[in-house]
N, C-alpha and C positions, 0 to 999 in steps of 0.2 A: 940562098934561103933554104932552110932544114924543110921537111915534110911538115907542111901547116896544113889544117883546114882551109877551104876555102868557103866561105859563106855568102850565098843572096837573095838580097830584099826586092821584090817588085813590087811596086805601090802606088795608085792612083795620086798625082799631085807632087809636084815637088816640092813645097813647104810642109807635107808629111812627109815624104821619103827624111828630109832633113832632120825634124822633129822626132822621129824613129832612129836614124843613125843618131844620132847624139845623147841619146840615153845610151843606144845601144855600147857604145863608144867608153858611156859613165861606168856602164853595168861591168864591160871583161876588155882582159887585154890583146884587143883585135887593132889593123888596120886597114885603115880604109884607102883602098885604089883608086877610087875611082868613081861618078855617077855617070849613069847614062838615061837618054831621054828618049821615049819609042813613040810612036800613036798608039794607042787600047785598039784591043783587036774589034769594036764597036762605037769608033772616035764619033762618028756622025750623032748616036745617043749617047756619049758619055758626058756625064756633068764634068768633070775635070779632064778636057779632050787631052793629057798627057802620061804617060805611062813610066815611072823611073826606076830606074836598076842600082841599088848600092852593090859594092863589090868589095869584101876586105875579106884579111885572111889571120889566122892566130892559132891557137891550140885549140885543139876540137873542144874540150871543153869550154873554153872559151867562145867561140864561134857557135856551139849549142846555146849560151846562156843571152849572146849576142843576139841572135833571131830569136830566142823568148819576147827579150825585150821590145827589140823592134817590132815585132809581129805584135804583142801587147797594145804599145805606143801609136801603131798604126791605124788598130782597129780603133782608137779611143777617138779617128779623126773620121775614119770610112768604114764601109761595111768592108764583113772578114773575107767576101766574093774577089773586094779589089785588093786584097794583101796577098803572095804569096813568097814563101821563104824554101829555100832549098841549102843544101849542105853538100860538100864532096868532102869526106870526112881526111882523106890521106890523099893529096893532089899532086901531082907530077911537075917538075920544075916548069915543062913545056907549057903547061898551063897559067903560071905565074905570068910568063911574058904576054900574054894575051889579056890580061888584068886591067892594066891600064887603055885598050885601044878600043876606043867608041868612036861614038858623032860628037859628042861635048869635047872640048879641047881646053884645056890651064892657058891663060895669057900671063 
């Protein structure tokens, strides 16, 4: 894999997280690694007690327009407090292999 962005979404809910990738997904030509599911660092008050990580990766331009969207689509579900999106604009291969390894597992 060439030098891609690496792009992520964390979001109260996982039927947002999902709702968010999949515009994001419409909107640029990014892909997606991976979700992962955490507790909110306040799970005991939080109305949606789970916390989810989308992980893909594509051309920075790309991966910028990606987290527009998703970040957009996200708020449209929760407040902007439970969205937060981050970018590693030029990622190192050693980082790619850590992409796919969480607590959620593909059967």
């Amino acid at each position: 894999m060439g030098r891609y962005a690496v792009g992520f979404l964390e979001v109260q809910g996982y039927s947002v997280a999902l709702a968010a990738a999949d515009k994001a997904c419409k909107a640029a030509n990014i892909t997606v690694h991976g979700m992962d599911c955490n507790n909110p660092p306040d799970e005991n008050n939080a109305v949606i007690p789970v916390m989810v990580q989308v992980k893909f990766t594509g051309p920075i331009s790309d991966v910028r327009i990606a987290l527009e969207v998703a970040y957009e689509t996200a708020c449209e579900h929760v407040t902007p407090n439970e969205v937060m999106i981050r970018c590693i604009p030029s990622s190192s291969s050693e980082l790619h292999a850590l992409l796919p390894i969480g607590k959620v597992k593909r059967k």
